[in-house]
Structure formats: structure tokens, C-alpha cells
C-alpha positions, 0 to 999 in steps of 0.5 A: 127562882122567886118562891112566891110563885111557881116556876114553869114546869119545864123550868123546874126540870131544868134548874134541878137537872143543872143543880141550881135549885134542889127539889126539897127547895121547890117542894117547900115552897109550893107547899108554903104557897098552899098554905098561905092562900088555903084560906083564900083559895081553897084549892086543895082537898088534902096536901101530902106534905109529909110523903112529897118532903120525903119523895123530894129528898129521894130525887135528890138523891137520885140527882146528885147521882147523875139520875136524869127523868123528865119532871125528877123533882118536880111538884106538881098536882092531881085532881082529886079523882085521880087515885094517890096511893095512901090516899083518899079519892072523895071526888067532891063528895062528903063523907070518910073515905078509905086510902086506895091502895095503889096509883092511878096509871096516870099517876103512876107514870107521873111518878116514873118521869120523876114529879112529885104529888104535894097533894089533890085538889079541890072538884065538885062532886063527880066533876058534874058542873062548871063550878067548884063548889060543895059542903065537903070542902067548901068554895074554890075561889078565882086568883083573878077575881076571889069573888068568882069561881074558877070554874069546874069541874077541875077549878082546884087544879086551875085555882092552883096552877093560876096562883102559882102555886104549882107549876101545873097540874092534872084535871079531867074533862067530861064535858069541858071541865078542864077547858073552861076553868082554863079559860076562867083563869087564864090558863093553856088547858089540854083535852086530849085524845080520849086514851092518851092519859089513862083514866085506870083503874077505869077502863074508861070514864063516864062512858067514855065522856071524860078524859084526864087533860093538863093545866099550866100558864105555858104551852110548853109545860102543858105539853110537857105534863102531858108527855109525862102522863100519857101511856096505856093501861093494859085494860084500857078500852081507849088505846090511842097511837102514841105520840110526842105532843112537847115536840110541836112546841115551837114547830112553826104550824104550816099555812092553816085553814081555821075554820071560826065557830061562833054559834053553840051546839043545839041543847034543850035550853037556849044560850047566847054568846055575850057580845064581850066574849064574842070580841075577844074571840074574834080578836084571836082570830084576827091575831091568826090571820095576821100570823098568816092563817086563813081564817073564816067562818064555819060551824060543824054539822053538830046536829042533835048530838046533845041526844048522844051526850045526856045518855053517857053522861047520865049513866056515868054519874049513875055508876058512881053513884052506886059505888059511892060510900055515903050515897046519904050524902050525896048532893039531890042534884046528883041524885037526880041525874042518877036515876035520870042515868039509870033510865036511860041506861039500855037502849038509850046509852048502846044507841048513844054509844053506836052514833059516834062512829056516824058523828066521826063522820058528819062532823069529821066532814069539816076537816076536809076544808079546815084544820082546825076550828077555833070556838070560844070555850064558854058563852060568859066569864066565870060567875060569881061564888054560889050563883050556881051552887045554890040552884035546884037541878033544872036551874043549874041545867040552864045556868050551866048551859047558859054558860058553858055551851061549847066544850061537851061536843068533843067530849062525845067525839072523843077529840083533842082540844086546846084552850088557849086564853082569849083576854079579860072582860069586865077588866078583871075576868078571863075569858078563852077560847078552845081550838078544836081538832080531828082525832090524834091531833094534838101536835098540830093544835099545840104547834098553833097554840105556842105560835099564838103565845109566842105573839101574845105573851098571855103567859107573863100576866099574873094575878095580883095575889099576895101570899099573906092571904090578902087580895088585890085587883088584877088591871090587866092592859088596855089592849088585852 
């Protein structure tokens, strides 16, 4: 096992579950990665350096004991709005925050599979934009390109598991913010049924916008963290039936119908796929057609959805506002899409939250026809550092919806969705695309994403990051 980059998760699990590699081993050398590329990338907020050595002695320990556990020693990371026992959770914001006393429920089943937490990365504040960037703890940066952003809001956990650094890690999704950092580096990302993973100590997240998704370079270990942090709390509002997505990896997909979106959902600003972006997409779906799948082009009926999107949203951020410590501190666009929240947070948000039953239904409709819908995840490859950053509230609505158009639909529906890497554009920036499901049907859209690895070998490309802390181009291949 090389130490300059992480091996796959489910790798690891292997190698330590048949003594090749001890997890003190593994977990030194992920937290030397971080150390040497924190001044390049910038991808965690804390590293739990001291508790994750200790944790990696115990599952030895428990290993040389005849112990077995789906990730028993595995390092892995957890987006930094997810509570760690001992802790703090900033979520992108400044300020001294408390330790939280206990785990969130996805960490606590984490933790039971075996995987240890070497430490929480980086995410803009409240996971509202597309970037992660931020006075608290500066600029996430690309492993394909550091003048770029990795995306947001989950651009730390993809900045990470990108690199290398750890073989993957959770993010959440709200509005695409574990799909489109994702495509920007190139990465399977998993947006799961609302429910699977546990949001607890929330009930739900964001009014029920925003779920807990996976980041790893492989389907299968996508899949795999997955497994290991799904479950219920016994307060969550979302409870969905349980499943085993890891089980459809390799499961040769049937005969599919898939139906090729290329045209944004309507929002309040105009955007337009670029044309670079539009080629690679359809190149996946010719790679589908070729694999045997009926592909051809259809949007769903997405209508006006964006009226059911703004409210819920809006309001979540309202509510994390009022709970937060230093809301002195907060950043003004924050403030503003607060009392934007705050406004909308009657009638608004209960009628918001009643038309997703009759959204089930209009945009379910095309799952009569098709199976599965195939859709670029954003618009344009992954801007540069501060281009967003720097913008007043309006700028950054436009830019971001200039951008990133195609994620959020399926965060007001609730519904799975798979980011699967679509190529490079500009030579050096990755693009994806996301294949879209109906409600539970995670297995069917990682079955199709690991036929689609298994022909395109996406997987075995790697940025050219060097672990002294400088930085090489990636040239990917010409038929990329």
C-alpha cells in the first residue's frame, strides 16, 4: 500500500481485516497527508490527531483479537456539520465554539462499522454556496487545478478524498453540495434518500432540504461508507426502508430506459450549459448506449419548483442563525437570506412543504417511461478561488445559479442521485454528471454507475499532487 495516497476504503478494510497493514499505519499516514498538503489545500478544519492514534491502537487491538467490522480501522472524514464527540461543529462559521458532548447518529454508526474520524473538514458557512471559502478558516483549493475551487458546500471532504488523503468521506447535500463538488474533482459522490444517513441530533436538516451523501474516487467505496452510515434515529422524521446499496455494486444493471435531460430547471436568474460541458455529458450517454441502454431525450415536468425550494431553504438558514453563537460574525449574505427565511417562514414554508406530495406525483410521472434520468450536475467547471467569494448577495445568487442549476430539484424531492464523473474541460477541470432516481432507488443507480466505472476506468486517474506541498498540472488523456 503506497503511503502518498490513500487506498480505497474498501481496500483498506481488506488489508487490515487479513494483517497486511496495521490501522496505526494507515492512520499515520493519512494524517501525514494532511499535514503536508494543509498549506496547499486547506481541506480540514481540526484534525483529531491524538484521539484517531488512540482509536487506531484499540482496533488493533480488537483485530489482532479475531474482531471483525465493516471499516474496523479504517480512517475516514466527516464534514464539519456533523457532530464528533469532544468537538466542535463551526459549520463554516468564526468564532470559539464548544465541544458537543456526544456523536451525531451518523457518526455513531460510523464508529460502530470500526472507521476512525482523523478529523472534520472544511465547508462554507451553513453549506449555503457552491464554493468553500470563508474568513474562518480561509480557501479550500482543487487537487486538479489549486487555483480553483473544489466546490461547496462539502469542498473539504472532496478537496480530501480527491487528494488522497483519505480513502473517502461524508459531506451533506442541500442543494447539490455533495454532487457538485463531486463532479469538480472527479469523484462518485452519493445523495441518498432523505433519511438513509441520519442528520440527529436534527430531526431533519433544513427543512428537510439537506441529507448526509458520501465522497470516494470508487463506486464501490462510495457505497460502501454508505452502508456503514446509514440507519435511523429514533427521532428522525425522515425514516426511510432499509436497504443494502454496497450489494448492487457489480449487479450487471438490466436493460435501462434513461431518459437524457439536458435543460435546467426554471429559476429567477437564466443559465445555460456550456457547450464543453454539454459534450461530455452526452458522451456519457453514448457510453450508455453502447453498454446496451436505451437512452433519449426528456426533462421532467420540474414546472415552478424553485417556489417550493427558496422557502425551505430560506427558513433552514433562518433557524441556524438563531441558534448560532456569534451571529455578529455571521457572513451579510447569511444575514440576508436569514430574514429572507424569516419572512417566508409561515404560510410560505407549510405550503412549500405541502407541494412535495403533488411533486412526487407530476415529476414521478416520468418514471413511468424511464428509469432513470441522466443530467449534468452543474452548468460549468468549477470557478476560480474568490470568484464567488467576493460577491454581494444578488451576485452570488446569480453566479451560483449560473453554475450549479441541476442538483436542488432533488433535494425538494427528497430522491437519490449519483454523481458519476463525466471528463475534463479546459484540459485540467473536471466536469459530472449526476444520474437521477425515484424515491429508494439507490441500488439501481449505483448498479448503473459501477457498469459505467467498470468501462471507463474514471477511478485510476489522479491529480498530480506532490506531498511536499507543491503542485503539478494534471494532463488528462486526449479521449477524456
Amino acid at each position: 500500500m503506497a503511503a502518498d495516497r490513500a487506498p480505497g476504503l474498501a481496500e483498506c478494510a481488506r488489508a487490515l481485516a487479513d494483517g497486511e497493514v496495521s490501522s496505526r499505519v494507515l492512520v499515520e499516514e493519512a494524517l501525514a497527508r494532511i499535514e503536508a498538503t494543509q498549506g496547499t489545500l486547506n481541506a480540514f478544519r481540526l484534525v483529531r490527531a491524538e484521539a484517531a492514534l488512540a482509536e487506531a491502537e484499540a482496533a488493533d487491538k480488537e483485530l489482532a483479537a479475531g474482531v471483525r467490522r465493516p471499516l474496523l480501522g479504517v480512517p475516514v472524514a466527516v464534514k464539519d456539520d456533523t457532530d464528533v464527540a469532544g468537538e466542535p461543529t463551526a459549520f463554516g462559521c468564526r468564532g470559539e465554539f464548544e465541544p458537543v458532548a456526544e456523536d451525531g447518529e451518523a457518526v455513531r454508526r460510523l464508529r460502530a462499522a470500526g472507521a476512525i474520524v482523523v478529523g472534520k473538514t472544511n465547508t462554507c458557512e451553513f453549506g449555503q454556496w457552491p464554493f468553500t471559502e470563508g474568513p474562518a478558516f480561509g480557501e479550500t483549493r482543487n487537487p486538479w487545478h489549486t487555483g480553483h475551487t473544489p466546490g461547496g458546500s462539502s469542498g473539504g471532504s472532496a478537496a480530501a478524498v480527491a487528494a488522497g488523503l483519505v480513502p473517502a468521506a461524508l459531506g451533506s447535500d442541500g442543494a447539490g453540495s455533495v454532487r457538485i463538488p463531486a463532479s469538480w474533482t472527479h469523484l462518485i459522490g452519493i445523495k441518498p434518500q432523505r433519511g438513509r444517513i441520519s442528520t440527529w441530533p436534527r430531526a431533519e436538516a433544513f427543512q428537510g432540504v439537506t441529507v448526509n451523501g458520501t465522497l470516494a474516487r470508487t463506486v464501490e467505496d462510495a457505497a460502501l461508507l454508505l452502508d456503514a452510515a446509514s440507519g435511523s434515529h429514533a427521532r428522525d422524521l425522515h425514516r426511510p426502508p432499509t436497504l443494502s446499496v454496497s450489494d448492487a455494486v457489480g449487479r450487471e444493471p438490466s436493460r435501462l430506459r434513461i431518459a437524457l435531460s439536458l435543460k435546467p430547471p426554471f429559476t429567477a436568474f437564466p443559465a445555460r450549459l456550456r457547450p464543453d460541458v454539454r459534450a461530455r455529458v452526452v458522451a456519457l450517454a453514448e457510453r450508455l448506449t453502447a453498454l446496451g441502454h436505451d437512452v433519449e431525450e426528456a426533462d421532467p415536468a420540474y414546472g415552478q419548483i424553485g417556489l417550493t425550494f427558496v422557502p425551505r431553504a430560506t427558513a433552514g438558514i433562518a433557524e441556524r442563525v438563531r441558534e448560532a453563537p456569534h451571529p455578529q460574525l455571521l457572513d451579510r449574505r447569511t444575514r440576508e437570506t436569514a430574514r429572507v427565511g424569516r419572512l417566508l417562514g409561515g404560510a410560505p414554508l407549510r405550503l412549500a412543504r405541502r407541494a412535495e406530495a403533488m411533486l412526487h406525483r407530476r415529476i414521478g410521472a416520468l418514471f413511468e417511461t424511464y428509469d432513470v434520468v441522466l443530467a449534468p450536475t452543474t452548468a460549468a467547471p468549477p470557478p476560480r478561488i474568490g470568484a464567488l467569494a467576493q460577491l454581494n448577495g444578488l451576485g452570488t445568487d446569480r453566479a451560483m445559479i449560473a453554475a450549479c442549476p441541476y442538483a436542488w430539484p432533488w433535494n425538494v424531492l427528497g430522491w437519490p442521485g449519483v454523481n458519476v464523473p463525466a471528463g475534463f474541460v479546459d484540459d485540467t477541470l473536471p466536469v459530472g454528471a449526476q444520474l437521477l432516481g425515484p424515491a429508494n432507488s439507490e441500488p439501481l443507480l449505483v448498479s448503473l454507475a459501477a457498469q459505467l466505472e467498470a468501462d471507463l476506468r474514471w477511478h485510476e486517474q489522479w491529480p498530480a499532487l506532490e506531498f511536499d506541498g507543491a503542485v503539478r498540472e494534471f494532463r488528462p488523456p486526449a479521449a477524456s
